[in-house]
C-alpha positions as CSV (number, residue, x, y, z in Angstrom):
1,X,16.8,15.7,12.3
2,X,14.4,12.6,12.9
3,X,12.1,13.4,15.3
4,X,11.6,11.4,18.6
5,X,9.8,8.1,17.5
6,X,10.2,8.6,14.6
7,X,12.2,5.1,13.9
8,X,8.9,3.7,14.7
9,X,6.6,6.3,13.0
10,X,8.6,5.7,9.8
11,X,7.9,2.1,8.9
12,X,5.3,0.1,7.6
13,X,2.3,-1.2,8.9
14,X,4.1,-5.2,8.1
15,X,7.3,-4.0,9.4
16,X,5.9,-2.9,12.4
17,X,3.8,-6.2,13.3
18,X,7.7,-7.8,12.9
19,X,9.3,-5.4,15.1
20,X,6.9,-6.3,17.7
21,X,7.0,-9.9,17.4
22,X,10.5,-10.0,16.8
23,X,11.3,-8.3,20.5
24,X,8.3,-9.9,22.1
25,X,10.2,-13.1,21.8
26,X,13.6,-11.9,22.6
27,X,11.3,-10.3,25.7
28,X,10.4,-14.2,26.2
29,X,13.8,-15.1,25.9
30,X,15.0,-12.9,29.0
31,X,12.2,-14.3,30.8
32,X,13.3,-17.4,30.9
33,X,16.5,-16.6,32.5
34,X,15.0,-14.5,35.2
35,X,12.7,-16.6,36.0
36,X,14.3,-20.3,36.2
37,X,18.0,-19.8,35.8
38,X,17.3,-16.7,38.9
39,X,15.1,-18.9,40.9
40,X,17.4,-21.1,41.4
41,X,21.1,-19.1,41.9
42,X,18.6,-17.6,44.6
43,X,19.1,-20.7,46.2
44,X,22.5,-22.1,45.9
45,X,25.3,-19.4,43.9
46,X,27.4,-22.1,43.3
47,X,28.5,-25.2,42.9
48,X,26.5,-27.2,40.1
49,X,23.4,-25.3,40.8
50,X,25.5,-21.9,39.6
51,X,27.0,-23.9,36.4
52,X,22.9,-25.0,35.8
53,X,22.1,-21.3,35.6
54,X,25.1,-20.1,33.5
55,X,24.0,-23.3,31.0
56,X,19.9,-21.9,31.5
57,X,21.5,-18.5,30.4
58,X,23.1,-20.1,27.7
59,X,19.9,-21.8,26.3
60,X,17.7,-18.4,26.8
61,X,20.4,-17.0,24.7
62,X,20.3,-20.2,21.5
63,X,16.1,-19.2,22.0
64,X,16.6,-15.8,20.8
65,X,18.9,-16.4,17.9
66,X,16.8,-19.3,17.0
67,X,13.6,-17.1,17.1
68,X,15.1,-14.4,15.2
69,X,16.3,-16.4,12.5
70,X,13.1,-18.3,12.6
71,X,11.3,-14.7,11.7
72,X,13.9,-14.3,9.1
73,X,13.1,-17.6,7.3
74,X,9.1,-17.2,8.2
75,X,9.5,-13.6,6.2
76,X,11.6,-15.2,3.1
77,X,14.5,-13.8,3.7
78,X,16.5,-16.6,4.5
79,X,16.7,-20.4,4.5
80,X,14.9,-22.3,7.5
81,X,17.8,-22.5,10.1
82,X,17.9,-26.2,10.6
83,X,21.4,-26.9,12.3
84,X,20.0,-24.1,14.7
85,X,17.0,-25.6,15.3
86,X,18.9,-29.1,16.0
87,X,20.7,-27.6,18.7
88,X,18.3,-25.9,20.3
89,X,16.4,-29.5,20.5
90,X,19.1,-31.3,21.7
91,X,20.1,-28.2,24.4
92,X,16.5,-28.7,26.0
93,X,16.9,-32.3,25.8
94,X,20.3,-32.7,28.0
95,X,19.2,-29.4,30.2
96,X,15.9,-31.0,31.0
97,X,17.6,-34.0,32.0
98,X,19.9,-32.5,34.1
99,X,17.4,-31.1,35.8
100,X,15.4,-34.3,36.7
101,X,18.9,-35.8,37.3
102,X,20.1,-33.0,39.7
103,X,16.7,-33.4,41.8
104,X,17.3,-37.1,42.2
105,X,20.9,-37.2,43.0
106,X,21.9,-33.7,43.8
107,X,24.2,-32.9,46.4
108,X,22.0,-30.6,48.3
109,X,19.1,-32.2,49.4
110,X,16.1,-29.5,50.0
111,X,12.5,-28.9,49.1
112,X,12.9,-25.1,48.4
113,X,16.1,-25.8,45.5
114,X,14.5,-29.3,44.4
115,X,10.8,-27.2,43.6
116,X,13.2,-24.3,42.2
117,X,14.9,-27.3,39.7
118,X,11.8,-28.6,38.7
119,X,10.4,-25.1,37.6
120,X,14.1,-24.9,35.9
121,X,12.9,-28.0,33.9
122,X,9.5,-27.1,32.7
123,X,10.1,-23.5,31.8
124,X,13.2,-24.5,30.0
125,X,11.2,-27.5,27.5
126,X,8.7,-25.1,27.6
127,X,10.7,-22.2,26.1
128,X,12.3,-24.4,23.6
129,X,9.4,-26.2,22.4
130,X,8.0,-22.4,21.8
131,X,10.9,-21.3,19.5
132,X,11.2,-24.5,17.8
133,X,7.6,-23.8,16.7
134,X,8.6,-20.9,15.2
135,X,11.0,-22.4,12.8
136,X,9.2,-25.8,12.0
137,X,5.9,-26.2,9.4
138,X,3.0,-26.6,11.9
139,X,2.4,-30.0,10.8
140,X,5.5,-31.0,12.8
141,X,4.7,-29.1,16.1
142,X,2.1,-31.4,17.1
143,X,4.9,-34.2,17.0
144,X,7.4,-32.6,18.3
145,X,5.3,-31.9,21.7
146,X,4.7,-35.5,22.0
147,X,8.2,-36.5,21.8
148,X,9.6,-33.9,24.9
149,X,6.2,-35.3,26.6
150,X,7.2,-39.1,25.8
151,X,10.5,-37.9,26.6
152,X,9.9,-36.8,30.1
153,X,8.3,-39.6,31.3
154,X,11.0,-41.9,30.0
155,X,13.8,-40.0,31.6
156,X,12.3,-39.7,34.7
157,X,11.2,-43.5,35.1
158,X,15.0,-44.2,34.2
159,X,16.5,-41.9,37.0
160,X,13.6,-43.3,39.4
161,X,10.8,-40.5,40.1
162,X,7.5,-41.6,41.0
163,X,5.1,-43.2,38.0
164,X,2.7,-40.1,39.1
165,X,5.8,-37.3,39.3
166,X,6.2,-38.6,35.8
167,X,3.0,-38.5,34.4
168,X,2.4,-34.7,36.1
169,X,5.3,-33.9,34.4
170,X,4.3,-35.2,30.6
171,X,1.7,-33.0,31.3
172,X,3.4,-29.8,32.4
173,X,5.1,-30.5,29.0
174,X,2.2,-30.9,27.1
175,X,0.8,-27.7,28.6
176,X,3.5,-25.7,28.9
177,X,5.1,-26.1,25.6
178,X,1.5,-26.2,23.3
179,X,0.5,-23.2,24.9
180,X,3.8,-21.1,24.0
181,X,4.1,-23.5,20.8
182,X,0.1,-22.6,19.9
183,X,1.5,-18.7,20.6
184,X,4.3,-19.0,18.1
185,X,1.9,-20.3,15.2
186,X,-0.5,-17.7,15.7
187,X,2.5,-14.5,15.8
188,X,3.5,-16.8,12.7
189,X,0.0,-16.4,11.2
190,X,-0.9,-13.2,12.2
191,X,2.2,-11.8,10.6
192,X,2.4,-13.2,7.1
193,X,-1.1,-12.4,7.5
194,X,-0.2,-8.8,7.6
195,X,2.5,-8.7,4.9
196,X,-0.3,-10.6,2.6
197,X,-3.2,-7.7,3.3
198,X,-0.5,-5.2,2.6
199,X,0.8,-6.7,-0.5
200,X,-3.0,-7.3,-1.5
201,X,-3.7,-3.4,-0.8
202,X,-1.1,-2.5,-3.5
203,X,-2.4,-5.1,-6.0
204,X,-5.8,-3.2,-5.7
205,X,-4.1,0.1,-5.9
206,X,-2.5,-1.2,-9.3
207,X,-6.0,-2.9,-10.6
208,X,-8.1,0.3,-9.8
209,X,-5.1,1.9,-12.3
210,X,-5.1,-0.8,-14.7
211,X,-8.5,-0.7,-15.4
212,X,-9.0,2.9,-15.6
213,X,-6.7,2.5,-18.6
214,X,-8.3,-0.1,-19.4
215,X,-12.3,1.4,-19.8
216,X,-10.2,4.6,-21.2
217,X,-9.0,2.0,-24.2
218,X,-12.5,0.1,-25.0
219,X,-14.3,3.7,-24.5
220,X,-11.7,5.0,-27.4
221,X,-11.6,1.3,-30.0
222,X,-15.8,1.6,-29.5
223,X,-15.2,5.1,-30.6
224,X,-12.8,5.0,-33.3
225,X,-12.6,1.2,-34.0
226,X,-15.4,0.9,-36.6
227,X,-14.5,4.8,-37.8
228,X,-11.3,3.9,-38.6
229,X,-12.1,0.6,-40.6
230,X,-14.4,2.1,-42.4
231,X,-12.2,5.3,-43.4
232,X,-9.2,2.5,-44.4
233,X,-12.2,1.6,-46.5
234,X,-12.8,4.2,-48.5
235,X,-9.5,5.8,-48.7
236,X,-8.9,2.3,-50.3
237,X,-11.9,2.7,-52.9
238,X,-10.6,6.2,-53.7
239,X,-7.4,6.0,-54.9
240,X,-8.6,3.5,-57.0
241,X,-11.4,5.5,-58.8
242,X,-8.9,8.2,-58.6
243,X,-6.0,5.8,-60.9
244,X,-8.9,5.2,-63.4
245,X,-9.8,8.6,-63.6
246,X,-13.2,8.6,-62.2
247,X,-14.8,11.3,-60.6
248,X,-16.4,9.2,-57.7
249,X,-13.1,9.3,-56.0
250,X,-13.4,12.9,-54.9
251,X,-16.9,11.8,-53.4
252,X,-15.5,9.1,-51.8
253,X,-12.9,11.3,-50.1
254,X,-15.5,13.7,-49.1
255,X,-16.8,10.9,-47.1
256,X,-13.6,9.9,-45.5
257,X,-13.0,14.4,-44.2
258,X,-16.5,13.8,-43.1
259,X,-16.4,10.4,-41.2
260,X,-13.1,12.2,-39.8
261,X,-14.7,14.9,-38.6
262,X,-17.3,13.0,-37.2
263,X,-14.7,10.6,-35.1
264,X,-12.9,13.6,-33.7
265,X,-15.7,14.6,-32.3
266,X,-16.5,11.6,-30.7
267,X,-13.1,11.2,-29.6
268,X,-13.1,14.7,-28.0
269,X,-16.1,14.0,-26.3
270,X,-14.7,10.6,-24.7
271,X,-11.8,12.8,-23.7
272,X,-13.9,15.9,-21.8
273,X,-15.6,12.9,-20.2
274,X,-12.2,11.4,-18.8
275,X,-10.9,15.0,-17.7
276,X,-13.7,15.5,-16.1
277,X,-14.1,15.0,-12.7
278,X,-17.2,15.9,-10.3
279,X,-15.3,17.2,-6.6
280,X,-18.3,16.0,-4.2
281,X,-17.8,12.2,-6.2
282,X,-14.3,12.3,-5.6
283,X,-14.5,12.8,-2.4
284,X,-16.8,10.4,-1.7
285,X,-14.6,7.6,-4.0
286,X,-10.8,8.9,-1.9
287,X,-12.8,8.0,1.3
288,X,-13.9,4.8,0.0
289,X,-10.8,3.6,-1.7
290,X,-8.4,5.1,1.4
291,X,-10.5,3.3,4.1
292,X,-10.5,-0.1,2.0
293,X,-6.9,-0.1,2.0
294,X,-6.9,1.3,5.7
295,X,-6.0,4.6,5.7
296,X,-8.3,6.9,7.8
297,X,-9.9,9.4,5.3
298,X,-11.4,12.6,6.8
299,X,-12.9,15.3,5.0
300,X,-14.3,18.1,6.1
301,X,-16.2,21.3,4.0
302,X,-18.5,22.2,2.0
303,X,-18.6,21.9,-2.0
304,X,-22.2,22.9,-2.8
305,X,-22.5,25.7,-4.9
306,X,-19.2,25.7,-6.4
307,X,-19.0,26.1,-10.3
308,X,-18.6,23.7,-12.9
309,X,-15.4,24.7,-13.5
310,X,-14.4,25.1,-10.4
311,X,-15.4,21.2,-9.1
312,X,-13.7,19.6,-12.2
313,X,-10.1,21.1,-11.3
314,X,-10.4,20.6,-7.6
315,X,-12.0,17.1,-8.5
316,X,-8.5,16.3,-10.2
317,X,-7.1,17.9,-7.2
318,X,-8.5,14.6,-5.1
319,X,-8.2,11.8,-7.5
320,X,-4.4,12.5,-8.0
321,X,-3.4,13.3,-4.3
322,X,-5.7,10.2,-3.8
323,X,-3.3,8.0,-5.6
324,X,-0.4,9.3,-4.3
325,X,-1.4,8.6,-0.8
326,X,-1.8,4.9,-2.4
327,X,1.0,4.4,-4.2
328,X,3.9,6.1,-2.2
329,X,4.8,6.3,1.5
330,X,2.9,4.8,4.3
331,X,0.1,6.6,5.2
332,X,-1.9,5.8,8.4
333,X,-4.3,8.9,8.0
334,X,-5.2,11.3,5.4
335,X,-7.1,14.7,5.3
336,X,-9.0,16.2,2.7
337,X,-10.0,20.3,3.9
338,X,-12.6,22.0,1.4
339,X,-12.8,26.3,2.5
340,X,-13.9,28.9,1.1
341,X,-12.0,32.2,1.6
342,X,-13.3,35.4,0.2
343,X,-13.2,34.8,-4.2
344,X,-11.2,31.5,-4.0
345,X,-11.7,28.3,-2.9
346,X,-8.7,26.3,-0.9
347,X,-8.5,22.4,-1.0
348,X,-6.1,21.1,1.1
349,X,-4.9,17.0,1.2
350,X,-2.6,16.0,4.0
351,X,-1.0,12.5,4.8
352,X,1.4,11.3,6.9
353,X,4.0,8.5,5.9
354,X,5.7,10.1,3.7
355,X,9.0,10.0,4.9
356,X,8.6,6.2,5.3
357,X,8.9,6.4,0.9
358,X,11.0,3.7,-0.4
359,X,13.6,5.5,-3.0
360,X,12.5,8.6,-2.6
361,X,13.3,11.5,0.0
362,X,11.4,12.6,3.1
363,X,8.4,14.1,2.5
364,X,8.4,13.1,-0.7
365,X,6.4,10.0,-1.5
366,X,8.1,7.7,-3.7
367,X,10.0,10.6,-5.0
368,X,7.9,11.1,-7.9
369,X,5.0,12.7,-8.4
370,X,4.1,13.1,-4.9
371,X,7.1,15.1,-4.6
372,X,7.1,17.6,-6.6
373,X,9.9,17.9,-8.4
374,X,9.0,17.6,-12.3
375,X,6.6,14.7,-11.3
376,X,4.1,14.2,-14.4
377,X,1.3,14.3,-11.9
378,X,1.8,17.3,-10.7
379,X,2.9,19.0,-13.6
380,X,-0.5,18.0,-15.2
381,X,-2.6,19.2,-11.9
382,X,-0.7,22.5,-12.7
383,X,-1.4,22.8,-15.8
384,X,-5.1,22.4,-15.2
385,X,-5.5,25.0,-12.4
386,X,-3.1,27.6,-14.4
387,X,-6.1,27.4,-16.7
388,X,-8.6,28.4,-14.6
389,X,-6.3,31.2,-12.7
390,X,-5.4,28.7,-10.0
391,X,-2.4,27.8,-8.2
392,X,-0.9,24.4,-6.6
393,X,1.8,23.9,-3.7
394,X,2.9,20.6,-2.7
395,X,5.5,19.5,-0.4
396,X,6.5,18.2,2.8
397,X,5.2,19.6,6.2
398,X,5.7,18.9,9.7
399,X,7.4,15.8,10.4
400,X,6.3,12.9,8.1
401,X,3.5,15.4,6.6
402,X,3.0,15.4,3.0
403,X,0.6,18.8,2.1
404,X,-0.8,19.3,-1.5
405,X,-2.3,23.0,-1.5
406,X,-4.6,23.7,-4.9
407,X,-6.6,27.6,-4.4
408,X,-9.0,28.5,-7.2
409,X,-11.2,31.8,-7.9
410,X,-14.8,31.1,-7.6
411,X,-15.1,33.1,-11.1
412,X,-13.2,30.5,-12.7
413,X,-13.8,29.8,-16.3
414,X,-16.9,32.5,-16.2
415,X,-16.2,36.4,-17.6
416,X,-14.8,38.6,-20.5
417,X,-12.8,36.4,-22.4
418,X,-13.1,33.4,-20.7
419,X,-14.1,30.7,-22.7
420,X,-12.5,29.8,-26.6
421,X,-12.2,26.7,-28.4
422,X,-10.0,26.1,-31.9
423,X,-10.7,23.4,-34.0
424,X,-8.3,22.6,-37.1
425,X,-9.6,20.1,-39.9
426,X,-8.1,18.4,-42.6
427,X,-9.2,17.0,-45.6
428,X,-8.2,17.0,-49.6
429,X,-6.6,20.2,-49.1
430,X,-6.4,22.2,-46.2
431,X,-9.5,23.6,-43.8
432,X,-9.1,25.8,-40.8
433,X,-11.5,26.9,-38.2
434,X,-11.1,29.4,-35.1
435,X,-13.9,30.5,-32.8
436,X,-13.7,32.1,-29.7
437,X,-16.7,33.6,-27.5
438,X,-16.2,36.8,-25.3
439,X,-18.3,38.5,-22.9
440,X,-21.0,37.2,-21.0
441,X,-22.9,34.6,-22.6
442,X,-21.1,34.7,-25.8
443,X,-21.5,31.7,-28.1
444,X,-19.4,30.7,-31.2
445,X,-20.0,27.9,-33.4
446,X,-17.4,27.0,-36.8
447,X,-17.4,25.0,-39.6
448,X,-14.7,23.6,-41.6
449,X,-13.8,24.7,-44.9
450,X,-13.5,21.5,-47.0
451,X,-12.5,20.7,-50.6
452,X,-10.0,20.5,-53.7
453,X,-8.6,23.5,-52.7
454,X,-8.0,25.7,-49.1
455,X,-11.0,26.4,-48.0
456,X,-11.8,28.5,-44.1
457,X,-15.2,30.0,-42.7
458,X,-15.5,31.6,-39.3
459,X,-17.9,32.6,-37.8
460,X,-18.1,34.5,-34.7
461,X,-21.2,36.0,-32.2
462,X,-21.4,38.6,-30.0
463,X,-23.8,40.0,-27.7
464,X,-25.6,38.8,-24.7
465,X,-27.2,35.7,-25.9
466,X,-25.7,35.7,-29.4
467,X,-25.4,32.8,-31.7
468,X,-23.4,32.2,-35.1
């Protein structure tokens, strides 16, 4: 069941800036009717003072579907409503008229119903100058005030009001109908406005990506580019000796297992650098990158004095929660909780938003990796704290609450049989390597067996301190 409010609570930041300036008008709309079309059945019910209201009524209601459909056509989701706005002018037009007509040759001569008329006239080219600013470029708005103002003054010299009543009222038009028409612009403004920071956040969430993969990319062609060339090279040079029978070509393969080697190495240490990830300098970049794209980050707890170990896996922890939070749902405010409880430390990330997740299912941002079901993120945030005796939960909480749970052991990585590494090389013919360090302090260094032939050499060391 959708909690109360939670309509609102579930949409976007953009959508809910329309929401708000889509019922503010139709709010504007109803106040046209209650307070000129009321004003003045207050004073005569019937007759054509009745039919004046019923046609005021009438005009309140062309406002609001003009206005709406102007939103519509402001957001790009439909063509501008021309014929709509045509008849809205023209309905302002006769119903001003009418007005300035009824108070000059009315039926019912009396000061109360004429000022109640005359109110009936400038809220009414007021109201529909405002809405037709919302549907017109604002190059035209200008213009368009002008002509009601000239409009006025013509109409009322014709049905024979005063030169001054005519002039005060050009500039009840001019007032009343730029001040509404300058509020319709700015709602206009402020709300593609909104929809353009939004769709800018996302862009920056997607560049912050993109050029991660990017640095990852020139890190690994500075690495390997040259390597590579230069094994092409020789691999080249020694078939050739090899064809003619020359012994330099075993010498120049040599050099190829060795130059190998040597860019594996540097390609694993390119690697341990990307995985990673220092917790107190990923907490510091979520709060950064969430509060840029408006989302307030809190965080709370202490990481000092946690292992190595430890850091990296709760560091990944942040940095992928991080972009979930970015890329799915709606978030409005995100918590990051560091604690320490007895032999293990618990991180906890919490956002709201996520049942606001386009395609995906409540609770679930984006119903991919935030989710939790099979999500690659996840899966790999598993995989990282399963290897240090850690565990990870992640699902929806209360309400729109999206909770990502990671607990690891302070001993992480440390102790009897906790540290190993393999290392496989090929060459000519086939060379293997396998080390692995137990016990305190332990230390295990290999080379790889290279040649003609198979060749392997291990080497292991034990004891406090040991080295081989």
């Amino acid at each position: 069941m959708r909690r109360p409010g939670g309509w609102w609570r579930g949409k976007t930041t953009p959508a809910k800036v329309e929401t708000y300036t889509r019922w503010s008008f139709h709010f504007i709309a109803l106040i046209e009717v209650s307070v000129a079309g009321l004003s003045v059945f207050a004073q005569v019910g019937h007759g054509p003072a009745g039919a004046l209201c019923l046609v005021v009524a009438a005009h309140a209601a062309v406002c609001a579907v003009t206005g709406a459909r102007a939103l519509d056509w402001t957001c790009g989701r439909r063509e501008q409503p021309v014929r709509l706005l045509w008849t809205l002018g023209v309905l302002t037009a006769v119903l001003a008229a009418g007005a300035i007509a009824f108070v000059q040759f009315g039926p019912v001569h009396d000061d109360d119903l004429a000022t109640a008329v005359g109110g009936l006239f400038g809220c009414v080219v007021t109201f529909g100058i405002g809405f037709m600013a919302l549907g017109l470029p604002r190059r035209r708005v200008a213009p368009l005030i002008g002509g009601y103002a000239a409009g006025a003054v013509a109409v009322s010299l014709v049905l024979g009001v005063h030169p001054l009543a005519a002039l005060l009222t050009s500039v009840s038009v001019v007032l009343g109908g730029g001040f509404l028409a300058f509020t319709s612009v700015f709602s206009v403004w402020l709300l593609n406005a909104v929809f353009e920071l939004d769709e800018a956040r996302e862009t920056r969430a997607r560049l912050a990506v993109a050029e991660e993969r990017l640095r990852f990319g020139r890190d690994l062609h500075d690495v390997i580019g040259r390597n590579l060339a230069v094994i092409a090279l020789k691999s080249e040079l020694a078939v050739q000796l090899t064809r003619r029978g020359r012994p330099e070509g075993v010498e120049q393969m040599i050099e190829v297992q060795r130059i190998a080697r040597e860019s594996q190495r540097e390609v694993r240490d390119v690697v341990r650098g990307y995985r990673e990830a220092d917790l107190e300098a990923e907490l510091g970049g979520a709060r950064g990158v969430l509060g840029a794209a408006g989302i307030r980050c809190e965080v709370t707890g202490d990481t000092a004095g946690l292992p190595g170990p430890v850091q990296s896996a709760l560091g990944w922890v942040v940095r992928e929660a991080t972009t979930n939070v970015l890329r799915h749902g709606a978030a409005q405010r995100c918590a990051v909780t560091v604690r320490t409880t007895g032999e293990r430390v618990v991180l906890t990330v919490e956002n709201d938003g996520a049942g606001a997740a386009p395609g995906g299912t409540p609770g679930a941002p984006g119903g991919g990796p935030a989710g939790g079901r099979g999500g690659s993120g996840l899966a790999g945030l598993r995989e990282r704290l399963t290897a240090v005796g850690g565990t990870l939960e992640a699902g929806p909480a209360d309400g729109d609450v999206f909770r990502v749970v990671a607990r690891v052991p302070l001993g992480a990585g440390v102790g009897a049989g906790a540290g190993a590494s393999v290392a496989v090389g090929t060459g000519a013919g086939n060379g293997a390597s396998v080390a692995a360090g137990t016990g305190a302090g332990n230390g295990a260094s290999v080379a790889a067996g290279t040649g003609a032939g198979n060749g392997a050499s291990v080497a292991a060391g034990t004891g406090a301190g040991d080295e081989a």
